[in-house]
Structure formats: structure tokens, C-alpha cells
C-alpha positions as a Markdown table, in Angstrom:
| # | Residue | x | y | z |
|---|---|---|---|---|
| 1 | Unk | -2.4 | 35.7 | 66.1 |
| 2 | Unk | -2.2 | 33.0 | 68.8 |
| 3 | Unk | -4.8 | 31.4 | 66.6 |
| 4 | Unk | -3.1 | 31.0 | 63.6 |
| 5 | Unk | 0.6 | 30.0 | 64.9 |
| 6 | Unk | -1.3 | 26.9 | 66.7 |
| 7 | Unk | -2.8 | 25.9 | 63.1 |
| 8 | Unk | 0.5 | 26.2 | 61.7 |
| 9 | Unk | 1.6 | 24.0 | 64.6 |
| 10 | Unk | -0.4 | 21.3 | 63.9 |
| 11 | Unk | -0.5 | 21.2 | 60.5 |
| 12 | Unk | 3.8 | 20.8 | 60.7 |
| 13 | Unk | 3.3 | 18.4 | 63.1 |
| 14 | Unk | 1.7 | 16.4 | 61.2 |
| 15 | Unk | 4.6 | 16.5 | 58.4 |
| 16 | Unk | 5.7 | 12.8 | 59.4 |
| 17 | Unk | 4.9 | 11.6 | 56.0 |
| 18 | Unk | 7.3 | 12.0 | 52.9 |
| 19 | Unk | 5.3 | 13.6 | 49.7 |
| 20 | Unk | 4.5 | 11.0 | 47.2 |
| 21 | Unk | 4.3 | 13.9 | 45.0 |
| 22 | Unk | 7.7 | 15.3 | 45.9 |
| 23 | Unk | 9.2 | 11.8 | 45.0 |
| 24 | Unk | 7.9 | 11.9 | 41.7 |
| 25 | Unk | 9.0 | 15.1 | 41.1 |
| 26 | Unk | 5.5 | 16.3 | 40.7 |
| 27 | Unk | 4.7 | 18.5 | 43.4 |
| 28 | Unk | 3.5 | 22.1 | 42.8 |
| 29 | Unk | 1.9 | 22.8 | 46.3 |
| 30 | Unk | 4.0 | 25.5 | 48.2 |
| 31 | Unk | 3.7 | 24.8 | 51.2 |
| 32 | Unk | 3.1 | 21.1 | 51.1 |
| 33 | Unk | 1.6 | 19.5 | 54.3 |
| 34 | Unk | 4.2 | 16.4 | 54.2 |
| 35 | Unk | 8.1 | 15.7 | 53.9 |
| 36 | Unk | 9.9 | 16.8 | 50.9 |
| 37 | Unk | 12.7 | 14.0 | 52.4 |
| 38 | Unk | 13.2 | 11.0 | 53.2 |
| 39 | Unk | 13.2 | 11.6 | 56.8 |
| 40 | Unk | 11.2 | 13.8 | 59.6 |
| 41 | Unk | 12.0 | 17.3 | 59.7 |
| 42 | Unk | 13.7 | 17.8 | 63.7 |
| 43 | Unk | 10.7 | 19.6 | 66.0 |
| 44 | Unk | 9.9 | 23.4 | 65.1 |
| 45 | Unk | 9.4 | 26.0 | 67.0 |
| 46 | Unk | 5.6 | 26.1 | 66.1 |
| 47 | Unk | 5.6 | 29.3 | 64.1 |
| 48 | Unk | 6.3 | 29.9 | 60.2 |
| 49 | Unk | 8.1 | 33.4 | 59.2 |
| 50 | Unk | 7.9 | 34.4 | 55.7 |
| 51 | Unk | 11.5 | 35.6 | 55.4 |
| 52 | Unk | 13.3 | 31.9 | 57.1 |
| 53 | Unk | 10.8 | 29.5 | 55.9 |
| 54 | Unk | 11.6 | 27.3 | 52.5 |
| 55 | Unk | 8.0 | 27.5 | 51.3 |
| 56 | Unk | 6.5 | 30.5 | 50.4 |
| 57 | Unk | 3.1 | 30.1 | 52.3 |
| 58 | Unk | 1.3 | 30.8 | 49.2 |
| 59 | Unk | -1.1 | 27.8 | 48.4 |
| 60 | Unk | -1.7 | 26.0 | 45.6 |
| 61 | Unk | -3.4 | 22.9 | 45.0 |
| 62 | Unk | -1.6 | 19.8 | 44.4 |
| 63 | Unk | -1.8 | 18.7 | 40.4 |
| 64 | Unk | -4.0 | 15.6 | 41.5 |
| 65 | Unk | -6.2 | 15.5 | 44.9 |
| 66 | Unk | -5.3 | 13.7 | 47.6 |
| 67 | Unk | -9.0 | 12.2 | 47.2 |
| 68 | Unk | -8.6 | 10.9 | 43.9 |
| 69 | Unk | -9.1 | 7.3 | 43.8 |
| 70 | Unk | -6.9 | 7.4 | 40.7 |
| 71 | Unk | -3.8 | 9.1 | 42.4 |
| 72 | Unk | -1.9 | 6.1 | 43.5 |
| 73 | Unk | -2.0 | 4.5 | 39.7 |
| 74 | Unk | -0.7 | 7.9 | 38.8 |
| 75 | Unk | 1.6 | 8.5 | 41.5 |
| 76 | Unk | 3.0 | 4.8 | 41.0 |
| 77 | Unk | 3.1 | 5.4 | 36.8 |
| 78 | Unk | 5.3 | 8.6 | 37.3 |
| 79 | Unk | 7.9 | 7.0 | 40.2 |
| 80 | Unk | 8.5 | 4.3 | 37.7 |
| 81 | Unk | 8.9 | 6.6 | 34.3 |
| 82 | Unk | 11.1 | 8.5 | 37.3 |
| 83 | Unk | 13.2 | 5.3 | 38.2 |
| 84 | Unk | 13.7 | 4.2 | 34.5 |
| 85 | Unk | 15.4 | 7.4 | 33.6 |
| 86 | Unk | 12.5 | 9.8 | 32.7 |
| 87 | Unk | 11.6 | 8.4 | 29.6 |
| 88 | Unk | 8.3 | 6.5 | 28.4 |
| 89 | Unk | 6.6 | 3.6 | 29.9 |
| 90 | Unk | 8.1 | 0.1 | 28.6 |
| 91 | Unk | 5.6 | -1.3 | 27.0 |
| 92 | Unk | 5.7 | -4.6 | 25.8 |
| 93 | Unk | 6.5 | -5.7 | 22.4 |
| 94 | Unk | 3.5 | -5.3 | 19.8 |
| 95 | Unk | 3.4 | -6.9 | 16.4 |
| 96 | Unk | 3.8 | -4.2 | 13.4 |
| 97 | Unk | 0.6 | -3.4 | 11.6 |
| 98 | Unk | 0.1 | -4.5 | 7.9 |
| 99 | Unk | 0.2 | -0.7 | 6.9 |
| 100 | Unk | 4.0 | 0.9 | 5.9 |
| 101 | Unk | 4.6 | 3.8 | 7.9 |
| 102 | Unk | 3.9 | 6.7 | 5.8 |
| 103 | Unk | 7.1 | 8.6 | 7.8 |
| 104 | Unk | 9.4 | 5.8 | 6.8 |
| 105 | Unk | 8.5 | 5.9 | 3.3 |
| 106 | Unk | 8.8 | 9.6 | 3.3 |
| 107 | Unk | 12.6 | 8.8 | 4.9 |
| 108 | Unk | 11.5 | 10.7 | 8.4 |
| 109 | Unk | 10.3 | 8.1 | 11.1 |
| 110 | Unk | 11.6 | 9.1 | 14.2 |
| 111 | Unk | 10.4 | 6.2 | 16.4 |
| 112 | Unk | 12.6 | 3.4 | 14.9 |
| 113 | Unk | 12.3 | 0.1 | 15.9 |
| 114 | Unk | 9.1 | 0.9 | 18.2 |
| 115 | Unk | 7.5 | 2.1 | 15.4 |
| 116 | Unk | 4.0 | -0.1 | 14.6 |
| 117 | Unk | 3.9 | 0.6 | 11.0 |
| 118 | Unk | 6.1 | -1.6 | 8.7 |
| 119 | Unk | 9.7 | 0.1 | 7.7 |
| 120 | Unk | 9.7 | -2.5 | 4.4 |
| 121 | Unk | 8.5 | -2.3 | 0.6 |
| 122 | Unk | 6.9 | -5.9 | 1.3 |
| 123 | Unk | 5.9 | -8.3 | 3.5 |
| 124 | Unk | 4.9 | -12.3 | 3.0 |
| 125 | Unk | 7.1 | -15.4 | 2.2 |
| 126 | Unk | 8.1 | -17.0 | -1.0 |
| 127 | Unk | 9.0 | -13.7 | -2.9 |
| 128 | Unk | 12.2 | -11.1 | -2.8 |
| 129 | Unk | 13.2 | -8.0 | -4.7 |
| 130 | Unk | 15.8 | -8.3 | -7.2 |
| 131 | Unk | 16.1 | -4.7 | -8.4 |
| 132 | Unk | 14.8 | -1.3 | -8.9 |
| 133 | Unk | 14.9 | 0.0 | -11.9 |
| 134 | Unk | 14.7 | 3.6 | -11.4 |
| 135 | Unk | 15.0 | 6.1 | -14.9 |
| 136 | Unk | 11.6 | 7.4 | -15.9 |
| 137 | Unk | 10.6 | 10.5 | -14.4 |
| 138 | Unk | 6.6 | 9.7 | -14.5 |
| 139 | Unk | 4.1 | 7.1 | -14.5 |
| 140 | Unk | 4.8 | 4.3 | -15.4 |
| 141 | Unk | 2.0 | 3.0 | -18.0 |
| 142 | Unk | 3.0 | -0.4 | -19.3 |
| 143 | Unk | 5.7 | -3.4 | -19.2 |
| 144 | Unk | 6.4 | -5.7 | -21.8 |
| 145 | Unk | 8.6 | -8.7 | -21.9 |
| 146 | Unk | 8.8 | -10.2 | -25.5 |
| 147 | Unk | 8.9 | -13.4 | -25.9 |
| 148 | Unk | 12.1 | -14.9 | -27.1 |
| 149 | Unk | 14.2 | -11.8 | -26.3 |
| 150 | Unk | 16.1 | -10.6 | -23.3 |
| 151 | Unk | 15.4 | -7.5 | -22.9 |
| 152 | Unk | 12.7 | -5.6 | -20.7 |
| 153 | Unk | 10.5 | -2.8 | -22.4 |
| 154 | Unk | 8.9 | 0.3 | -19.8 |
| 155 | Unk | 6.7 | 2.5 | -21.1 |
| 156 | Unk | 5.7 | 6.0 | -19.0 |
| 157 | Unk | 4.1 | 9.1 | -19.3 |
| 158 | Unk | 7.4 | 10.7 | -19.5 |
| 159 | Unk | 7.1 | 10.2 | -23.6 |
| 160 | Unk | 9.6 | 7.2 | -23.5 |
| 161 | Unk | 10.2 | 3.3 | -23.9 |
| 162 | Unk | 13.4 | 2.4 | -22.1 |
| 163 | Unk | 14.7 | -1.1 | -22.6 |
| 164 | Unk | 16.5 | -3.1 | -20.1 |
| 165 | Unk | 18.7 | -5.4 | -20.1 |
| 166 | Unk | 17.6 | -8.6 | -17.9 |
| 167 | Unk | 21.3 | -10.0 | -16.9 |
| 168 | Unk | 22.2 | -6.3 | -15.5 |
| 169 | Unk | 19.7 | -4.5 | -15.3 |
| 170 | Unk | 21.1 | -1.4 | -17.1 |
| 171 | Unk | 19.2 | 1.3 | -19.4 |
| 172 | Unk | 20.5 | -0.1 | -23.0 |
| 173 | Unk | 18.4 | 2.6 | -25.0 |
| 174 | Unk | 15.6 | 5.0 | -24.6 |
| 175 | Unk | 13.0 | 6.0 | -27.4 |
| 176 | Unk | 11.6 | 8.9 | -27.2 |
| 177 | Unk | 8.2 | 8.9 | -28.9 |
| 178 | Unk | 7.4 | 13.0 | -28.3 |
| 179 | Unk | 4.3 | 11.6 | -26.8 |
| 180 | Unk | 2.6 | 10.2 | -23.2 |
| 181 | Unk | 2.9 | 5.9 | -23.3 |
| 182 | Unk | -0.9 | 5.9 | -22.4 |
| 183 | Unk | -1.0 | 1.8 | -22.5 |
| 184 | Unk | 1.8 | -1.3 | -23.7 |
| 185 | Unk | 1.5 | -5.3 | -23.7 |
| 186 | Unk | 3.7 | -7.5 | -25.2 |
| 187 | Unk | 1.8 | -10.5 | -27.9 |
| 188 | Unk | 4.7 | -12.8 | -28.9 |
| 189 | Unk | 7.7 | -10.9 | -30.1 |
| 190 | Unk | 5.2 | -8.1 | -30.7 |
| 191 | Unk | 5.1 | -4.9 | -28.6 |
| 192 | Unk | 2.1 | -2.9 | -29.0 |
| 193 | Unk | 2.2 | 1.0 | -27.4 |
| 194 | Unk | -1.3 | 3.2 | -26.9 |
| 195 | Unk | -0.9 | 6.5 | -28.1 |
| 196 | Unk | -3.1 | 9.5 | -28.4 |
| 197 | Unk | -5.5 | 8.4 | -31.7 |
| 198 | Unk | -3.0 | 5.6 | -32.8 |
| 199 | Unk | -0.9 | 2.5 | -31.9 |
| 200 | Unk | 2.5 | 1.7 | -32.6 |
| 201 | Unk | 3.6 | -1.8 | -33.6 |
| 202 | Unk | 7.0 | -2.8 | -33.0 |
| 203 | Unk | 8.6 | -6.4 | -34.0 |
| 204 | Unk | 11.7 | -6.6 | -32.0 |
| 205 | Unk | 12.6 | -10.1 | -33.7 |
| 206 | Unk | 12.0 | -8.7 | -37.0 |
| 207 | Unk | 13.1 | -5.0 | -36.1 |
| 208 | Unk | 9.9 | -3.9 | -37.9 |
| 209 | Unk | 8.0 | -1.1 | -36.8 |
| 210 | Unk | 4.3 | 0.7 | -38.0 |
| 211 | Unk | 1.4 | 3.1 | -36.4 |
| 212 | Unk | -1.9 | 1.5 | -36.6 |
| 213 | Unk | -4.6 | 4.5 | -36.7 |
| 214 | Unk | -8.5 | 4.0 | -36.0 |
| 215 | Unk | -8.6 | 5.2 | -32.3 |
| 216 | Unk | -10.2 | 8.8 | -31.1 |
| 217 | Unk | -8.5 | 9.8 | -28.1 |
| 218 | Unk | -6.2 | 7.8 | -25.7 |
| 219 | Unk | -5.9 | 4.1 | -26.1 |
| 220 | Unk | -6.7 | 2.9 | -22.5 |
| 221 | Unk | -6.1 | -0.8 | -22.6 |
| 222 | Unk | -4.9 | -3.3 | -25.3 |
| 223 | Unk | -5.3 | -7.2 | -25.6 |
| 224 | Unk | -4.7 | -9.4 | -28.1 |
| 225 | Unk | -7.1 | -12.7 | -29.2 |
| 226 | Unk | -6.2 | -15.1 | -31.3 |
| 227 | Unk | -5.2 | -13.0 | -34.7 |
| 228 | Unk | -6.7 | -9.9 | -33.6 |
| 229 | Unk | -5.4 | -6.9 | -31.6 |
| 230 | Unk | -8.1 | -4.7 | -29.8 |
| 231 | Unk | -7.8 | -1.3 | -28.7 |
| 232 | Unk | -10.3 | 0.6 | -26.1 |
| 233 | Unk | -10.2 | 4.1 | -26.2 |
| 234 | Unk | -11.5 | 7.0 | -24.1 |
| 235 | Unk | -14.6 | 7.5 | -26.3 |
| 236 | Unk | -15.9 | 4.1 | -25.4 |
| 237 | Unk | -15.0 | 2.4 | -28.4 |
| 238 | Unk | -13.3 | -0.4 | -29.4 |
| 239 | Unk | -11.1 | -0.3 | -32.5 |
| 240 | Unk | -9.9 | -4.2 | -34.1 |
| 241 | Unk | -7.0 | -5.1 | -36.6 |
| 242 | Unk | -8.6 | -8.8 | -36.8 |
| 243 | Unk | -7.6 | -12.6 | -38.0 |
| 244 | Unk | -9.5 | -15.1 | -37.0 |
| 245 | Unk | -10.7 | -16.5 | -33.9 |
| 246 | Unk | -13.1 | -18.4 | -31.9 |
| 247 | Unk | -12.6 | -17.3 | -28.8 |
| 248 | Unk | -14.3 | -14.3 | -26.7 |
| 249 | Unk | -13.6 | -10.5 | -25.8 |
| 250 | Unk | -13.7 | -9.2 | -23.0 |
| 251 | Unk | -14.1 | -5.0 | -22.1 |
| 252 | Unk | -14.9 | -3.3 | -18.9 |
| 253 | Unk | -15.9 | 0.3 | -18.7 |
| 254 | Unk | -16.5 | 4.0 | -16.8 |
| 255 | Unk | -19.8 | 3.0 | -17.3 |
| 256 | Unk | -19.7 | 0.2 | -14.6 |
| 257 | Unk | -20.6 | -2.4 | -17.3 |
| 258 | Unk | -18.7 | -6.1 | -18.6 |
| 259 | Unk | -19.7 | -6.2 | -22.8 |
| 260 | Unk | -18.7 | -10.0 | -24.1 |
| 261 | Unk | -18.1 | -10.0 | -27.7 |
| 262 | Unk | -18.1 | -12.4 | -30.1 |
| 263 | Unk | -14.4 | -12.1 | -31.9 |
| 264 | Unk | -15.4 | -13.4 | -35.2 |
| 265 | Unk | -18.6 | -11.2 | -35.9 |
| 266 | Unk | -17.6 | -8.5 | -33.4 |
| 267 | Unk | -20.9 | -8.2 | -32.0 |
| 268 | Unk | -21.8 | -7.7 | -28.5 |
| 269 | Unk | -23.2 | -10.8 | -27.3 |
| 270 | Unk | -24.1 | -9.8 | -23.3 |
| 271 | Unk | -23.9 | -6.9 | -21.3 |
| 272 | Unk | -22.7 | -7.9 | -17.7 |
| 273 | Unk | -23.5 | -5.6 | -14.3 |
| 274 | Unk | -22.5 | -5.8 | -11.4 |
| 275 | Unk | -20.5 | -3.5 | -10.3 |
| 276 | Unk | -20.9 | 0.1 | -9.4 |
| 277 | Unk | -18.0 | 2.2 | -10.3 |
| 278 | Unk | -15.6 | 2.1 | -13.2 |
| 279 | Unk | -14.5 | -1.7 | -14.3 |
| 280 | Unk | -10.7 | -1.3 | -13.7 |
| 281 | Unk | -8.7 | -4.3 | -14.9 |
| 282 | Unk | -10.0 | -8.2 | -16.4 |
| 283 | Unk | -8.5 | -11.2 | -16.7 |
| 284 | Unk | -9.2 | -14.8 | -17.7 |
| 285 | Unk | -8.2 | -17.9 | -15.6 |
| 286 | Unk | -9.7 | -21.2 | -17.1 |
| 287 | Unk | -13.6 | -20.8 | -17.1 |
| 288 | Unk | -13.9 | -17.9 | -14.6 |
| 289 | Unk | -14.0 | -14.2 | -15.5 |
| 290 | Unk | -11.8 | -11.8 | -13.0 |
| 291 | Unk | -13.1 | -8.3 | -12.5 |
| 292 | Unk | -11.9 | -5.0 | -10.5 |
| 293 | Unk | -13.4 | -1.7 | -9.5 |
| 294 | Unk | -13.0 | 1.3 | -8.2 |
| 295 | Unk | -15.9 | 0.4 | -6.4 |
| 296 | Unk | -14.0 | -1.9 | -3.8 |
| 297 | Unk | -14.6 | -4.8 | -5.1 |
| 298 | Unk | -12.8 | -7.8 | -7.3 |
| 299 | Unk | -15.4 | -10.0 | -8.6 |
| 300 | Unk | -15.5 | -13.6 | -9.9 |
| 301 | Unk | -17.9 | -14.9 | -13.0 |
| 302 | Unk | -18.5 | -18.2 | -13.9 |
| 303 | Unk | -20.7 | -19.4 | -17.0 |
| 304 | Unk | -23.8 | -21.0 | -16.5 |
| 305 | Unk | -26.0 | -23.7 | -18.1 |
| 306 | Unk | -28.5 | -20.8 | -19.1 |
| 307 | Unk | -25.7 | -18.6 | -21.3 |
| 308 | Unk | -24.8 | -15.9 | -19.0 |
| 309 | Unk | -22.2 | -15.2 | -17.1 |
| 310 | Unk | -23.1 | -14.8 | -13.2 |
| 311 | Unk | -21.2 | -13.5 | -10.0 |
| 312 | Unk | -20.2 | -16.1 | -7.7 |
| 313 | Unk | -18.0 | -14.6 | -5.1 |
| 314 | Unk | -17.3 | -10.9 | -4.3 |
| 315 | Unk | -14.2 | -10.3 | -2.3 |
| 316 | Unk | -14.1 | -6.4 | -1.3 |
| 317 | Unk | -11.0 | -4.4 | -0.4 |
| 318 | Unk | -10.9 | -1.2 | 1.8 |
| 319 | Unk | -9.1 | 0.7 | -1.2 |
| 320 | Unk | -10.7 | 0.9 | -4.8 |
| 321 | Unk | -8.6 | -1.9 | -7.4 |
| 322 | Unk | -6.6 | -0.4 | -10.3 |
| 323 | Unk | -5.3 | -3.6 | -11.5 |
| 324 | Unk | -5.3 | -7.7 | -11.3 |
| 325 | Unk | -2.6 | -9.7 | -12.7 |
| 326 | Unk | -1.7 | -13.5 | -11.6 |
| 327 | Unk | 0.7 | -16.2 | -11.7 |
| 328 | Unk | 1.8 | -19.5 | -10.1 |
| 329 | Unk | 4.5 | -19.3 | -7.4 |
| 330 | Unk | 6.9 | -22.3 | -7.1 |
| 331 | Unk | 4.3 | -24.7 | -5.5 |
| 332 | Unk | 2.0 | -24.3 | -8.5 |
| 333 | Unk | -0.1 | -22.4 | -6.2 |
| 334 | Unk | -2.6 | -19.7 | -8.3 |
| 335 | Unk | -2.0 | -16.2 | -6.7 |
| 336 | Unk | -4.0 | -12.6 | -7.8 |
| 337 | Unk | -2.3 | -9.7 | -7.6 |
| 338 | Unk | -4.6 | -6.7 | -7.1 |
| 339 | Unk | -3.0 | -3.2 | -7.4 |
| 340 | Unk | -5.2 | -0.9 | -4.9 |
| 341 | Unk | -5.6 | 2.7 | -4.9 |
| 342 | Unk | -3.5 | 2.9 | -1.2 |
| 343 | Unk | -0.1 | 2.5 | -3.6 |
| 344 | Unk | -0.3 | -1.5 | -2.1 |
| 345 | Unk | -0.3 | -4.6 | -4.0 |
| 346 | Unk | -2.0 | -7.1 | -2.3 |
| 347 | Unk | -1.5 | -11.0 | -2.9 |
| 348 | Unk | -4.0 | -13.5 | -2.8 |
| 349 | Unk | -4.0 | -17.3 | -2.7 |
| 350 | Unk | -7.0 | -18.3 | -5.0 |
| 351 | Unk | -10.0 | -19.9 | -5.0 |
| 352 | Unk | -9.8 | -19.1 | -1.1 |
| 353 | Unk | -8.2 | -15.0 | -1.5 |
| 354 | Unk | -6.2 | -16.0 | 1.5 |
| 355 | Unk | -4.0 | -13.1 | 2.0 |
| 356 | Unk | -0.3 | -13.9 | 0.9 |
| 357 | Unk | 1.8 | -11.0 | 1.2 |
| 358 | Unk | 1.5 | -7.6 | 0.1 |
| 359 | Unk | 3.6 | -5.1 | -2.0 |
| 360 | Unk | 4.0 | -1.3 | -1.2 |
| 361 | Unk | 4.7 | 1.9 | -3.2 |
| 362 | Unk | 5.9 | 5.6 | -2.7 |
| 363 | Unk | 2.3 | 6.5 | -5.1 |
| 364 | Unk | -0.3 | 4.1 | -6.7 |
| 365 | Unk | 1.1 | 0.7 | -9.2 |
| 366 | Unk | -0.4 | 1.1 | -12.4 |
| 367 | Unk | 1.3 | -1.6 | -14.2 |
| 368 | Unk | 2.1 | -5.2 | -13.6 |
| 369 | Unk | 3.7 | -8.2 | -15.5 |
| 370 | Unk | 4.5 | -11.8 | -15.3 |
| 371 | Unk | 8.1 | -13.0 | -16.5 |
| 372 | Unk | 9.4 | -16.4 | -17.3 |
| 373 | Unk | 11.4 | -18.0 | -14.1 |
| 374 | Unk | 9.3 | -17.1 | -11.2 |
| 375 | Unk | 9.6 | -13.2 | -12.2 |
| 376 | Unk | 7.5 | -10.3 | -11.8 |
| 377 | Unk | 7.4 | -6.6 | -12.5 |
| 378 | Unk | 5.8 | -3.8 | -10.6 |
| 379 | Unk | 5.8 | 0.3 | -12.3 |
| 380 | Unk | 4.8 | 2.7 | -9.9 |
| 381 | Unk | 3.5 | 6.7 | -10.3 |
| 382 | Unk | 7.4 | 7.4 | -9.4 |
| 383 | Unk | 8.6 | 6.2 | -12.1 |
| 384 | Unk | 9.9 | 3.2 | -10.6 |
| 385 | Unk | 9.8 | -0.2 | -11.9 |
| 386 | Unk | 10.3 | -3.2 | -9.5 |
| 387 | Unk | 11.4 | -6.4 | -10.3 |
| 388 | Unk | 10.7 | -9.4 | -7.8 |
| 389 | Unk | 11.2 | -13.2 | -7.8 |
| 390 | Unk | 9.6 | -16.1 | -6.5 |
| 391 | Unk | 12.2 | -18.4 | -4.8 |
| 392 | Unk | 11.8 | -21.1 | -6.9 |
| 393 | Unk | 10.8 | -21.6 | -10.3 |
| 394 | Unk | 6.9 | -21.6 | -10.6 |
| 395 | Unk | 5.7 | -25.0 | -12.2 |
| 396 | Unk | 2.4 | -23.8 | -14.1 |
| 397 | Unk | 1.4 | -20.6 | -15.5 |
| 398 | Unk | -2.3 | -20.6 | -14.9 |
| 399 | Unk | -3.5 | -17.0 | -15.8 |
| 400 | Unk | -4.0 | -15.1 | -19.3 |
């Protein structure tokens, strides 16, 4: 007994020391060997009795050792969180990520401005949002602007063309063709829509209207050459309504494959491969060839002396492409747009695909357009279309 009292004794006595643990509100040891306040306790009488005693004299070991080299950093990391009110660390200010914050998109970020993710449809300089255009209740498939009218033509999966007005941006009338909008472009005051086994001609100038049949299945993607509109389907073939031309035809596949054709014979002249997963989206820019995949990749051909086209520059994306479009912005500057499977458009400064801004979506872009006076049009899987703006008047339209 007299053996015990003196350890008890001495280990009190030594209870000149505050408890680090105790001032970070941390400690779990019951008793603790040192002061839980600021000053010495007054001299005991060397014994402890369970009944008058504050501790319990039941042991239990502190949340950290004493002998941890890494106490004081977490002893130090816990008085400040303690002297700032409780809450995190300050941190110092990071710069936001170029990824939108899924939460904020979905309206339920809870982290606000300390959020890292962007809290905006867009990022980048030169361009603004005008309006949203928000009516169709599915994908949106296609966006025409004919020329010489002002009015804006949406085509969706919903089974209707809406038409917009341009000045207000209202709904002026809604066709409902009883039927998914699989594909639309626009060919002077022409709109041609994709069906299921046909296409529907409409003359908005003229106020003419007729179905074009030839097509098996859907009609994927439309382009017009010269005098001729061509239609790809999802059998892999290619239907024509032709004039006369002496350009060139360009079709990309599901079967990873470019076919160049020769619009006046409609032959296939070369078979181009390069990529290895379905050819999303082509377009023209001067000599070069513009390609997309699902493979990652946008691709740039160039003719050559020998005949062929060849691949000069690759530039890959971490998302598969779904679609390329381009246009000048108001320093005559050439800028892709490539709609990527991660619901973002990304912008790029060409020949260099210097990264210019980006776009973002609630689900995946499918369609994009080009409009007189620095505007541009984005349709979404919501629904939605977007229209945007350079800030000043783009000089040169470079891209077909």
C-alpha cells in the first residue's frame, strides 16, 4: 500500500506541465500525468481516493504518444483549428480546375466559393451567352439558320422543328413531324431534315415543301456540294439528289474509315485510315481535311504531291469527339470547336490548337452552328439550345 501511494506521489508531483492535449481539447487519458489548467495544481496530500479525485484512475492511452515525432505538428494543427473557431484549416487560395463541378451543375454544391471545380457554363475570353432557348424535351439533333431569313430552326428527337425568332428569342411555331429529327443543315434558304428512310425539303423563301425517299434506315448526316445533296444512312450508304459539280465528297464511318468521292461520277476515289474508332464529324478548311473520333483523336489531312491525302498532326483529347465546327472570332483568328463526349465544348486556336475557352453542358452537345454577326449555337441532350456571341463582329469566315 505504502508502495503505491508514493508512485501516485510522484507521478502528481510531477503535474507542473499544462496538457497540450487538454488545450486542444483532445485529451482522452483519464488520469492525465500533466495540468488540465493553466496553472499548478496547490501540493496534495500524496494519496488519490477514488470517491474525491476528478479522474477516474482508469487509464487510457493518450490519442497520439507522447513519443511521436509527429505530435507537436498535430498538437500545433489542432490549437490553431481550436483558436480560429473550430472549423477547417485556412488554406490559401487555389485556382479553380478546368472541370465544372458536377454538384453545381446538378444545383447542390455545398462548398461555395471554396469549391475547385468551376460554378460557370464557360470559361475563356472573347465570347458571352446571349440566351437559352429552352422548349424541346429531347436531344437536340440539328440547327439551321437559313440564309436570308430571321428566324432560327431546332430540330430534336422530341418529333419537332421549332422556329425562333432571332430579335426575341421566342418559340414562333412548332412542327410536329410524328417522327425523331435524326439530322438537319441549312443550304441557302433550303432546310433539309433526316428522317427514318426519307428526307424532307423545306424552302422557307419559297414556302415549298417535299420528302425525298431513297434512304434505308436513319439519315445520319447531310451535306450539300455544289448542286447535289447527300445523305448517309445507318446501312452505310450514301443516297445523292445530284447537279453538277467539280468538287469532292467527303464521308466518315463506324467503320473507322475516310471514302473521298468524286461528285460528278460518284465513285470512290480513296479510302483513308487512320483512325480507330467510329469517324464522328468532318469538315473542310481551305486545303486541309478535319476529322473526329470516338477514338480520342481530331486529325488533320493535307494533300500531297503523290494523290493521297496524309495525316499531318494528331491532337488527342481525354474524352472521345462527337463533333467539330469552326469560325473566325472578331480578330479573324480560325477557332475549332470540338464537342467531346464529357458534355464540354472545347475551343481551339488553329494551326497551333492552343486551348481558347471551353463550353459546358448538363449531357453531351450534339449539334453546333455558325451564325452571321459573331454568333453561334450549341443543342444539348437536354433539350437546350444555347446561343453565344463573339464580342465583336468576326472579319472572315474561314470554315465550310
Amino acid at each position: 500500500m505504502d508502495i503505491k501511494a508514493a508512485r501516485r506521489t510522484e507521478r502528481f508531483g510531477a503535474r507542473a506541465t499544462t496538457c497540450v492535449y487538454w488545450q486542444a481539447g483532445k485529451c482522452n487519458r483519464n488520469p492525465c500525468n500533466f495540468l488540465h489548467r493553466e496553472t499548478p495544481l496547490p501540493p496534495t496530500t500524496g494519496y488519490c481516493n477514488a470517491n474525491t479525485d476528478s479522474h477516474k484512475c482508469t487509464k487510457k492511452p493518450h490519442s497520439s504518444s507522447a513519443n511521436n515525432k509527429s505530435a507537436p505538428k498535430y498538437i500545433l494543427k489542432n490549437v490553431l483549428i481550436r483558436k480560429i473557431g473550430g472549423g477547417n484549416l485556412v488554406r490559401d487560395h487555389q485556382k479553380p480546375t478546368q472541370s465544372i463541378c458536377r454538384y453545381w451543375v446538378n444545383g447542390n454544391c455545398v462548398r461555395g466559393e471554396k469549391c475547385r471545380k468551376l460554378h460557370s457554363w464557360f470559361y475563356g475570353n472573347g465570347f458571352s451567352t446571349l440566351a437559352k432557348l429552352q422548349e424541346h424535351k429531347k436531344v437536340i439533333t440539328g440547327i439551321a439558320l437559313p440564309a436570308g431569313s430571321d428566324k432560327l430552326y431546332s430540330g430534336s428527337t422530341d418529333g419537332t422543328i421549332r422556329t425562333w425568332d432571332c430579335h426575341t428569342g421566342q418559340c414562333v411555331n412548332v412542327v410536329n413531324l410524328g417522327a425523331e429529327v435524326i439530322s438537319m443543315i441549312s443550304e441557302g434558304p433550303w432546310i433539309f431534315i433526316g428522317l427514318r428512310n426519307a428526307v424532307k425539303a423545306w424552302n422557307v423563301q419559297a414556302a415549298l415543301e417535299f420528302t425525298l425517299y431513297g434512304p434505308m434506315g436513319r439519315v445520319l448526316a447531310m451535306v450539300v456540294g455544289g448542286e447535289t445533296l447527300f445523305a448517309g444512312d445507318e446501312d452505310g450508304v450514301i443516297s445523292a439528289w445530284r447537279g453538277s459539280s467539280e468538287s469532292m465528297l467527303y464521308s466518315g464511318s463506324m467503320d473507322h474509315s475516310i471514302k473521298v468521292w468524286d461528285m460528278n461520277t460518284l465513285q470512290c476515289k480513296m479510302t483513308l485510315s487512320g483512325h480507330a474508332d467510329t469517324v464522328t464529324s468532318l469538315i473542310c478548311w481551305d486545303s486541309y481535311l478535319l476529322s473526329s473520333s470516338t477514338d480520342c483523336t481530331v486529325k488533320v489531312w493535307v494533300a500531297t504531291e503523290e494523290g493521297p491525302l496524309k495525316v499531318t498532326y494528331t491532337h488527342r483529347e481525354e474524352n472521345g469527339v462527337r463533333a467539330l465546327c469552326g469560325m473566325t472570332d472578331a480578330d479573324a483568328k480560325p477557332i475549332l470547336f470540338c464537342s467531346c463526349l464529357d458534355n464540354s465544348v472545347r475551343l481551339y486556336e488553329l494551326p497551333s490548337f492552343s486551348e481558347r475557352g471551353r463550353l459546358f453542358a448538363r449531357l453531351e452537345v450534339r449539334s453546333l452552328e455558325i451564325g452571321p454577326g459573331g454568333l453561334f449555337f450549341t443543342g444539348d441532350g437536354t433539350g437546350l439550345v444555347t446561343v453565344w456571341k463573339w464580342l465583336e463582329e468576326p472579319k472572315v469566315a474561314s470554315f465550310s
